[in-house]
Structure formats: structure tokens, C-alpha cells
C-alpha positions as CSV (number, residue, x, y, z in Angstrom):
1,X,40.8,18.1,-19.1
2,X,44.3,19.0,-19.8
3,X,45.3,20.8,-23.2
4,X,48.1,19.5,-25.2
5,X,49.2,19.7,-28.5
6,X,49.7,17.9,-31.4
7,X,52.5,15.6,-31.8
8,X,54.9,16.9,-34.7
9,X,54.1,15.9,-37.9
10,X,57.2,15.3,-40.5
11,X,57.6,17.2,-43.9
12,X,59.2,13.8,-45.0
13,X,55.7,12.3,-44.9
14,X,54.8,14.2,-47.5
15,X,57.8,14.5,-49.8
16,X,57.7,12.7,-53.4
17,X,60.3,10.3,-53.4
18,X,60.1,9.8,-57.1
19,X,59.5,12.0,-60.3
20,X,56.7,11.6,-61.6
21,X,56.4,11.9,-65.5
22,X,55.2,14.9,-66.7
23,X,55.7,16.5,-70.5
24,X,55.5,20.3,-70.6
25,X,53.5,22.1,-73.2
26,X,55.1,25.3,-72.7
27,X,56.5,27.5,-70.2
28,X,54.4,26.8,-67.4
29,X,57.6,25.3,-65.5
30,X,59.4,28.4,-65.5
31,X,56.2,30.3,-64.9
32,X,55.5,28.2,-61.5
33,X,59.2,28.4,-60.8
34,X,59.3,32.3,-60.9
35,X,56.2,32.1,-58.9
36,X,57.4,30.1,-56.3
37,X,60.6,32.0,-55.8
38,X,58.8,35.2,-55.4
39,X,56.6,33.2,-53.4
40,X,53.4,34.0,-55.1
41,X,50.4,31.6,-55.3
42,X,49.9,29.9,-58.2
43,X,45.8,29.3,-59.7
44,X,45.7,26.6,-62.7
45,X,42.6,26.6,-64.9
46,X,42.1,23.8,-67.6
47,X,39.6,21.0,-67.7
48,X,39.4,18.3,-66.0
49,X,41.8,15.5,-66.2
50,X,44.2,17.7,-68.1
51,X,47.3,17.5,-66.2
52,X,47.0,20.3,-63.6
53,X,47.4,17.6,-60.5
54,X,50.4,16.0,-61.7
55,X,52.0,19.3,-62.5
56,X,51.8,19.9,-59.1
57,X,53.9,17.2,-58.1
58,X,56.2,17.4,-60.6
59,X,56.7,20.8,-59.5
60,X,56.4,19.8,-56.2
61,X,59.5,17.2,-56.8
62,X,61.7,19.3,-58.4
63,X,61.6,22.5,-56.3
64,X,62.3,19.5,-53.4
65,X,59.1,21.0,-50.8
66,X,56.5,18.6,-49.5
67,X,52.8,18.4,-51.0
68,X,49.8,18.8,-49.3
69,X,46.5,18.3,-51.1
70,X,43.2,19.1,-49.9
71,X,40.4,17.5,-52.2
72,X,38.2,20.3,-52.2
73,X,34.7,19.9,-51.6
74,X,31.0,21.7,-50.0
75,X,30.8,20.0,-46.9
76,X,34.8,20.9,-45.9
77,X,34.9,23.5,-43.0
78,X,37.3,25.7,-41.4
79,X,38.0,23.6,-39.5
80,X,38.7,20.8,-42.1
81,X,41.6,23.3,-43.2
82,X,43.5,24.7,-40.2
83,X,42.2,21.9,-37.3
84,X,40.3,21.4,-34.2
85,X,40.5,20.2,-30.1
86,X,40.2,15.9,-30.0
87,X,39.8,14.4,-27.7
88,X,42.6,11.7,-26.8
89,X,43.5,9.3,-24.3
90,X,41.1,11.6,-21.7
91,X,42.9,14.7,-23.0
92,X,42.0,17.5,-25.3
93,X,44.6,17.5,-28.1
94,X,45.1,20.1,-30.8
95,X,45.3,18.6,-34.0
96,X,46.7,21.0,-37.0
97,X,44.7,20.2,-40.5
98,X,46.5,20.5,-43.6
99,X,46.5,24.0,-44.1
100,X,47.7,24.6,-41.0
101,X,50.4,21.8,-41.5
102,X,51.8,23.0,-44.7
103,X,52.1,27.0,-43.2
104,X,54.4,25.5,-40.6
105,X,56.4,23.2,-42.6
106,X,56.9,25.4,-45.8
107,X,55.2,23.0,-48.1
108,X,53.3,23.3,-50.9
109,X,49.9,23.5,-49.8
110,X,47.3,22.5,-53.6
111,X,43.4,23.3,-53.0
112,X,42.5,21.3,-55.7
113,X,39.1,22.1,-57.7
114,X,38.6,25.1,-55.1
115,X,35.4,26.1,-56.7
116,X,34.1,23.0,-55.1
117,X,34.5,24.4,-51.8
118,X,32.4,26.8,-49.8
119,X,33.4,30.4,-50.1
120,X,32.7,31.1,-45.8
121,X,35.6,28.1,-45.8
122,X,38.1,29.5,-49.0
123,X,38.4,33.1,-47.6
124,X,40.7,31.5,-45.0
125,X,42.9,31.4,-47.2
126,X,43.1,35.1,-47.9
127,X,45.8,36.3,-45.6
128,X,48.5,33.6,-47.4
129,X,48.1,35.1,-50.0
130,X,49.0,38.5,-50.0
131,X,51.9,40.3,-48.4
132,X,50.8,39.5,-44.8
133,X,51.5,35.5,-45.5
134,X,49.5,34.6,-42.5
135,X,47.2,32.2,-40.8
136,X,44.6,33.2,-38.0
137,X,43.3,30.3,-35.8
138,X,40.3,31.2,-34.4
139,X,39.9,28.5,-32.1
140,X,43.3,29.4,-30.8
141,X,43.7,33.1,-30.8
142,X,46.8,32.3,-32.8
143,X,48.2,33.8,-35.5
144,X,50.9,31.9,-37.4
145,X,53.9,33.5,-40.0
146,X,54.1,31.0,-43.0
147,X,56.8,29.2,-43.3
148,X,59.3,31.4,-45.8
149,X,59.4,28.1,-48.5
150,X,54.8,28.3,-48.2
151,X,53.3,28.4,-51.5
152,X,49.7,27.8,-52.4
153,X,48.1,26.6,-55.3
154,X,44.9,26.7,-56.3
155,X,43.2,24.7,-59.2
156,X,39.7,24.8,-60.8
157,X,38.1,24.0,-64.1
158,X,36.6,27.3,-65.8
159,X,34.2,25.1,-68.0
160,X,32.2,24.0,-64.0
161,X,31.4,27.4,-63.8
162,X,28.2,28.8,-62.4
163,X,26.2,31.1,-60.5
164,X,26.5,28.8,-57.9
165,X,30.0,27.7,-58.5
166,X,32.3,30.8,-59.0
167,X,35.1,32.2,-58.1
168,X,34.8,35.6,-56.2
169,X,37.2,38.3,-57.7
170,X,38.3,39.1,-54.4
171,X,40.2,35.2,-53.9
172,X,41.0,35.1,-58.2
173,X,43.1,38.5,-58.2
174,X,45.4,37.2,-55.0
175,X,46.8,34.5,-57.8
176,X,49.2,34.6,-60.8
177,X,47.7,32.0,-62.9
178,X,48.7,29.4,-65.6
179,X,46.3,27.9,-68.1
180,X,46.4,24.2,-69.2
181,X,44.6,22.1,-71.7
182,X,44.4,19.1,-73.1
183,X,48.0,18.6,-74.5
184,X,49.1,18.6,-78.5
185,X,48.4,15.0,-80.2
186,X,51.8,14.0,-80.4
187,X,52.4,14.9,-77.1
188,X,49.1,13.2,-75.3
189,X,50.3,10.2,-77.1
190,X,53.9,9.9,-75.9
191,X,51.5,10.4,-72.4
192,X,49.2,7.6,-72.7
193,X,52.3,5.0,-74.2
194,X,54.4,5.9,-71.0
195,X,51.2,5.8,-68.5
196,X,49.4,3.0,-69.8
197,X,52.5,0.8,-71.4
198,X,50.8,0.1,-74.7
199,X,52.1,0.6,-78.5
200,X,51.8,3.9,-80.6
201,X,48.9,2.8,-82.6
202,X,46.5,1.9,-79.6
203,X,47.6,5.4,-78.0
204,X,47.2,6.9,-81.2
205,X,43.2,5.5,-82.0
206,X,42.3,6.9,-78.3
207,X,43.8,10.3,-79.0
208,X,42.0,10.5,-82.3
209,X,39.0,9.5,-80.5
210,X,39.6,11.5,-77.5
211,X,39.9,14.8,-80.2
212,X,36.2,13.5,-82.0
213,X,34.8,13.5,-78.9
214,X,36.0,16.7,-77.6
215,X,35.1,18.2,-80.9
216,X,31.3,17.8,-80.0
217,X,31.3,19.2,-76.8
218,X,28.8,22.0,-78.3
219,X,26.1,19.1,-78.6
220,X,25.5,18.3,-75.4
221,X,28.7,17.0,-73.3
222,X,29.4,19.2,-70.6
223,X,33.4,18.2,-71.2
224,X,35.4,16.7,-73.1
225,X,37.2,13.1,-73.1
226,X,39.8,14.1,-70.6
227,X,43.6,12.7,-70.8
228,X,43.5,11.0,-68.0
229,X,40.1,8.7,-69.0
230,X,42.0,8.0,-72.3
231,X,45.2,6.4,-70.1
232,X,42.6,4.4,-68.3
233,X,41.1,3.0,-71.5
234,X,44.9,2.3,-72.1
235,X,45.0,0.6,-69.5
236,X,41.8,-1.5,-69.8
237,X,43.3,-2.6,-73.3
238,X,46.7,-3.5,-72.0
239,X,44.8,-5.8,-69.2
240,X,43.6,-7.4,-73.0
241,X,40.1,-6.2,-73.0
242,X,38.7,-5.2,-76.4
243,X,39.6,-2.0,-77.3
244,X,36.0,-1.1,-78.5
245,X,34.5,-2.2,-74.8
246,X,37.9,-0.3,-73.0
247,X,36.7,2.7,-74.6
248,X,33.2,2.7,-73.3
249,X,33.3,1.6,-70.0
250,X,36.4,4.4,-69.4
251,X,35.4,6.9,-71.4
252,X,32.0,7.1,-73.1
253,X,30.0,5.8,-69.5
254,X,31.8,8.6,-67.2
255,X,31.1,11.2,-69.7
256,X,27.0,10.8,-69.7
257,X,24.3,9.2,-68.9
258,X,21.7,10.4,-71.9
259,X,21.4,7.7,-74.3
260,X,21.4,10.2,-77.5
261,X,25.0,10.9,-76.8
262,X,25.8,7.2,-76.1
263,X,25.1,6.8,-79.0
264,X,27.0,9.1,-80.5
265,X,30.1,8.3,-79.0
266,X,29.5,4.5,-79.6
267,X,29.5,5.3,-83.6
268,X,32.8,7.3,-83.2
269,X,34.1,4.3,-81.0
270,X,33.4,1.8,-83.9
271,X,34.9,3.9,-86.6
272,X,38.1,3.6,-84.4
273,X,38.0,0.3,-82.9
């Protein structure tokens, strides 16, 4: 069977065509920006549901380069990253994955929750991230010079650490890194009004709550109420369900499953709603 390869694939595809709404806490803009014009990856710790994702593409937007996100996870391969032969119409056809893609097309390339992913698969990435800025294709006998506008990115959540799920000093010191967290009241409501597209008040009872509950994390939650489950009990009570049921079936449910906690959170529900 013949070889061929891959038809091109456009950066356009993966260009954001609109900005998407993001409020800084600090100076991690100018951070990434520095970053990306010395072209050095990026890592972003924080929790989950913090804000780390749509950073990404509001950095992504403004510095104008495509986005390519790989939902990291332990079942993704090599192979998931940089591609593999189909077959195709009775032809064998090289198909790039998005690794692969992003290193040819200069785009922003986001491994997001990396910790997620097996560390045979992540040491790929080594080479892209030092001065080399390379990507070996096994399959292939190829090596391919990233694009000179590559960056990579990395996120993971520093509270999911483990034994198990770590990462290895060898991949962390390749990154300059930025932390996030869950943003400043005032700030996380301004958030959830513009998200969600309710009044001040309802934003400001889910903050409050949101603070209570991560304020008890030491009890038993493995993390807090993030921002983002907050702006989908927003959105719950703007679709004029009660705000007390909103708040449980998008934030206290997800959290945990031990009735003891339920609890809990169900009191500091009612004292809000």
C-alpha cells in the first residue's frame, strides 16, 4: 500500500475569533507575555476550576497564535500526541496529532492537567522544551524544528498530588511557572455576573458560599468550591431554579459523595439561600 501524507491542516482552525473575558489578578499577563517572547514554556499550578484554562485562551487571543489543547489523561499514548499511519481510502496515510500539529504551525500547544497523563507519554515533550525545541517521530525517523512562534504550556493542580500522580523534576524544572488561585471576592464576583448574567447579590451569596466552603477543606473535601461550579449555579438560578437547589446540584453533589459533608454544605447552603 502506498504512503501518503496528511492533508494540511489550517492554523485558522484553531484561532479564537473572539476574546474571551478574563480578569487578571496580577501580573501573570505580563509574566506569560515575557515567557512567550523568549519562547519559554509556561507550567500553571492552581486548583481546579480556577481560571488556568481560560487564561490560556485569553493569552492565546491576544498574542494572535492558534490553541491546541490536549485533555490530558492515563490511557493517551505517544502516539495520541505526535500521530500514527491510517489507513485511508486503501492507502496508508500519516496523520499528525496535536503535538505534532501545533510544532509545525507555531501554535500554542496547552497539556492541560498533565499530571493526568503517563509519564512514558509526557517525556515527549522534553526536547520542546529546552534549547533544542524539537520533536522526534519515532515512527517516522523524523525530526521536526518547532515552529519559531511554538510555545507550550502545561497546567496541573498541586492539591491532586500523589505518589502516584507527580510531577518528575526532570519535566517541572524545563518550565517557568505562574501560580493561580481562586480570585479576590470582588473580583470572582464581577466573574460570575459577566459569566452567568445574574445581579450582584445572587453572585455575591455564591461567592460567600463558595469562601465557607473552601474554608473547610481541612475537614474532609479534597478541594474546594471551584469558580467555575459557582458560575454554573449562576446559571442554574438565572434558568429560575431556586437558588438553594442551584447550589446543590452544581456545587455541593460534584464536590462529594459522603453524606457527613452533605450535610455540611447543605447547612451553609441554607444560611445563604
Amino acid at each position: 500500500m502506498k504512503k501518503q501524507q496528511n492533508t494540511e491542516i489550517r492554523a485558522e482552525d484553531f484561532r479564537i475569533t473572539e476574546e474571551p473575558f478574563y480578569l487578571p489578578a496580577g501580573n501573570e499577563a505580563v509574566l506569560f507575555q515575557a515567557a512567550y517572547d523568549a519562547r519559554l514554556p509556561v507550567m500553571l499550578k492552581g486548583p481546579t476550576g480556577c481560571g488556568k484554562t481560560r487564561f490560556v485562551q485569553h493569552m492565546s487571543f491576544r498574542l494572535g497564535r492558534p490553541l491546541i489543547t490536549v485533555a490530558c489523561h492515563e490511557d493517551l499514548f505517544v502516539s495520541d500526541l505526535v500521530g500514527r499511519y491510517i489507513l485511508k481510502n486503501d492507502e496508508t496515510v500519516w496523520r499528525d496529532g496535536p503535538l505534532t500539529t501545533a510544532v509545525r504551525m507555531g501554535a500554542i500547544c496547552y497539556f492541560d492537567e498533565i499530571v493526568e497523563a503517563r509519564k512514558d507519554t509526557t517525556v515527549v515533550i522534553h526536547p520542546l522544551t529546552d534549547d533544542r525545541r524539537t520533536l522526534y517521530i519515532d515512527k517516522k525517523g523524523e525530526v521536526i524544528p518547532a515552529h519559531p512562534d511554538f510555545l507550550l504550556v502545561i497546567s496541573y493542580n498541586p492539591g491532586y498530588q500523589s505518589v502516584l500522580k507527580d510531577m518528575k523534576q526532570s519535566t517541572r524544572q524545563r518550565f517557568t511557572a505562574l501560580t493561580f488561585d481562586y480570585p479576590a471576592a470582588e473580583h470572582e464576583i464581577t466573574i460570575i455576573c459577566k459569566e452567568a448574567g445574574v445581579d450582584q447579590e445572587t453572585a455575591d451569596r455564591l461567592v460567600r458560599l463558595g469562601t465557607r466552603i473552601r474554608n473547610i477543606r481541612e475537614h474532609g473535601l479534597t478541594e474546594g468550591a471551584s469558580t467555575r461550579l459557582l458560575i454554573y449555579a449562576a446559571r442554574l438560578i438565572r434558568q429560575g431554579v431556586a437558588g438553594a437547589d442551584a447550589c446543590r446540584a452544581a456545587i455541593c453533589q460534584p464536590l462529594t459523595d459522603d453524606e457527613g459533608l452533605q450535610e455540611t454544605l447543605d447547612d451553609l447552603v441554607k444560611d445563604l439561600f
